[in-house]
Each structure stands twice: as C-alpha cells, then as structure tokens.
C-alpha positions as YAML, in Angstrom:
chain: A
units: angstrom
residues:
- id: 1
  name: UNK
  ca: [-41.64, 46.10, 25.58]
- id: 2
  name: UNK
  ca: [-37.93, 46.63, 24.32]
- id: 3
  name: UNK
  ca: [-36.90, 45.15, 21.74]
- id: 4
  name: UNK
  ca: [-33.85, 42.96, 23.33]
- id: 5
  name: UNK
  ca: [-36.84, 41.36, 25.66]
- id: 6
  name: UNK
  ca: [-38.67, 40.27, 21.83]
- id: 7
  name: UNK
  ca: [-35.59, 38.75, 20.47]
- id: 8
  name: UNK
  ca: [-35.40, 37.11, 23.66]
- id: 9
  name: UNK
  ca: [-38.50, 35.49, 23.66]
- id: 10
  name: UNK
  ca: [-38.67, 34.43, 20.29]
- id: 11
  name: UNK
  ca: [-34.90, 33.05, 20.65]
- id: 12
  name: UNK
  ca: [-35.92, 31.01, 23.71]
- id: 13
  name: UNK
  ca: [-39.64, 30.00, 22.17]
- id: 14
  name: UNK
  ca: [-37.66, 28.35, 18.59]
- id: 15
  name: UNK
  ca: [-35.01, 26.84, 21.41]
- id: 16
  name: UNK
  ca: [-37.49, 25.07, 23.26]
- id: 17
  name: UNK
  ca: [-39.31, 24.43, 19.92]
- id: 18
  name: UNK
  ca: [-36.41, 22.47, 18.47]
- id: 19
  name: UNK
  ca: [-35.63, 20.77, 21.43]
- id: 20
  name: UNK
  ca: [-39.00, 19.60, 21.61]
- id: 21
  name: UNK
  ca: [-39.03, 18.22, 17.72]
- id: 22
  name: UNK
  ca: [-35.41, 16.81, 18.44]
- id: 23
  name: UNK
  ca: [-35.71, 14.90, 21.92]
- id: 24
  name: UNK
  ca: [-39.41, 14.07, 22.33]
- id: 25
  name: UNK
  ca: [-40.67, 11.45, 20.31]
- id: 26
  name: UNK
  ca: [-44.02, 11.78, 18.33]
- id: 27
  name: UNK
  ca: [-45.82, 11.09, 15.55]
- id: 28
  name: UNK
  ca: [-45.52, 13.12, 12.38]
- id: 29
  name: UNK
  ca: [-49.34, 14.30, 12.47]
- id: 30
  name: UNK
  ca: [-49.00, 14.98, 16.52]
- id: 31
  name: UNK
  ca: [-45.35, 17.10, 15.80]
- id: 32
  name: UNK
  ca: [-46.67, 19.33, 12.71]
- id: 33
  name: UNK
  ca: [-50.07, 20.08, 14.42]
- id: 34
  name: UNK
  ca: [-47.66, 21.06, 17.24]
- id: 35
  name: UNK
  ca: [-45.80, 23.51, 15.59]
- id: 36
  name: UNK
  ca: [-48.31, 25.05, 13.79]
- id: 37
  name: UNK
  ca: [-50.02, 25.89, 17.24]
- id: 38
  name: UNK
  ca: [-46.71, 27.39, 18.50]
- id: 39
  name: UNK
  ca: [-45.98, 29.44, 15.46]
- id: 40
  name: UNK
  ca: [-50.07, 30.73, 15.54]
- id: 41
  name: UNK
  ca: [-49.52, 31.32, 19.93]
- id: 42
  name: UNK
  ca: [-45.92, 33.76, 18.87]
- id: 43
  name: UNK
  ca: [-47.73, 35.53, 15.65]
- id: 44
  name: UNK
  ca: [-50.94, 36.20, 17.81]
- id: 45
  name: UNK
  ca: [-48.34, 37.41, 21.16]
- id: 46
  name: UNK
  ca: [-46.15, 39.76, 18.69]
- id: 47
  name: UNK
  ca: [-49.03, 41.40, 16.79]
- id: 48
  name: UNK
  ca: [-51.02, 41.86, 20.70]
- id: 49
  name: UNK
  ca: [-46.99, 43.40, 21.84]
- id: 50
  name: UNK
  ca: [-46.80, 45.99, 18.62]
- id: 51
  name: UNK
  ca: [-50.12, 46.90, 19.13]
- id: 52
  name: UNK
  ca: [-51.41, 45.63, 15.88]
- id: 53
  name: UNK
  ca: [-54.07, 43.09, 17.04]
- id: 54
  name: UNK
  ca: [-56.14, 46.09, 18.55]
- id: 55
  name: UNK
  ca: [-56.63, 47.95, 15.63]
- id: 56
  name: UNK
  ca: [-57.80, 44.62, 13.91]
- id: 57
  name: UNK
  ca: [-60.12, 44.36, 16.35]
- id: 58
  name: UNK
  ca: [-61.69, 47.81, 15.91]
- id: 59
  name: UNK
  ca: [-62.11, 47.54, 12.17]
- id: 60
  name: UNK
  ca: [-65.75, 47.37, 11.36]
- id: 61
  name: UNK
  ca: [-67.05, 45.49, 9.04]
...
C-alpha cells in the first residue's frame, strides 16, 4: 500500500474523529471509550499494512 493512500487514511480517520467529538453529543465516559477504540482499530490496521502484526503472531512463546 503506498504511502500517499496511509496518510490518506489516517488524515480522513482523525477528520471524521474530530468531527465526531465536536458535533455529536455524548457523555464524557461514552466519548473517551470511543476514541480509545478508534485509536486501538488504526494501530491494529497500520501494524497488519507494514506487515508487523504477522511476525507478532509467529513469535513463540
């Protein structure tokens, strides 16, 4: 995946993530529980895109 398409992504994903905090009203618990789901869904997506969540998963414990 090029690089220009990963910028993208994570230029539209902190967009909609604002807009989301800024226009839609919730509670404080509801917004932070939220966000920390979104940041875990784009660190899990960019370590599967640079290839780094497979090698985690072959590590043997």
């Amino acid at each position: 995946m090029p690089l220009f398409n990963i910028l993208l992504v994570l230029i539209v994903a902190g967009i909609l993530l604002w807009l989301v905090n800024t226009y839609i009203p919730m509670d404080q618990k509801i917004k932070k529980i939220f966000n920390i789901v979104v940041v875990i869904v784009i660190i899990v997506w960019l370590l599967k895109v640079f290839g780094l969540l497979n090698s985690i998963m072959n590590i043997n414990v």
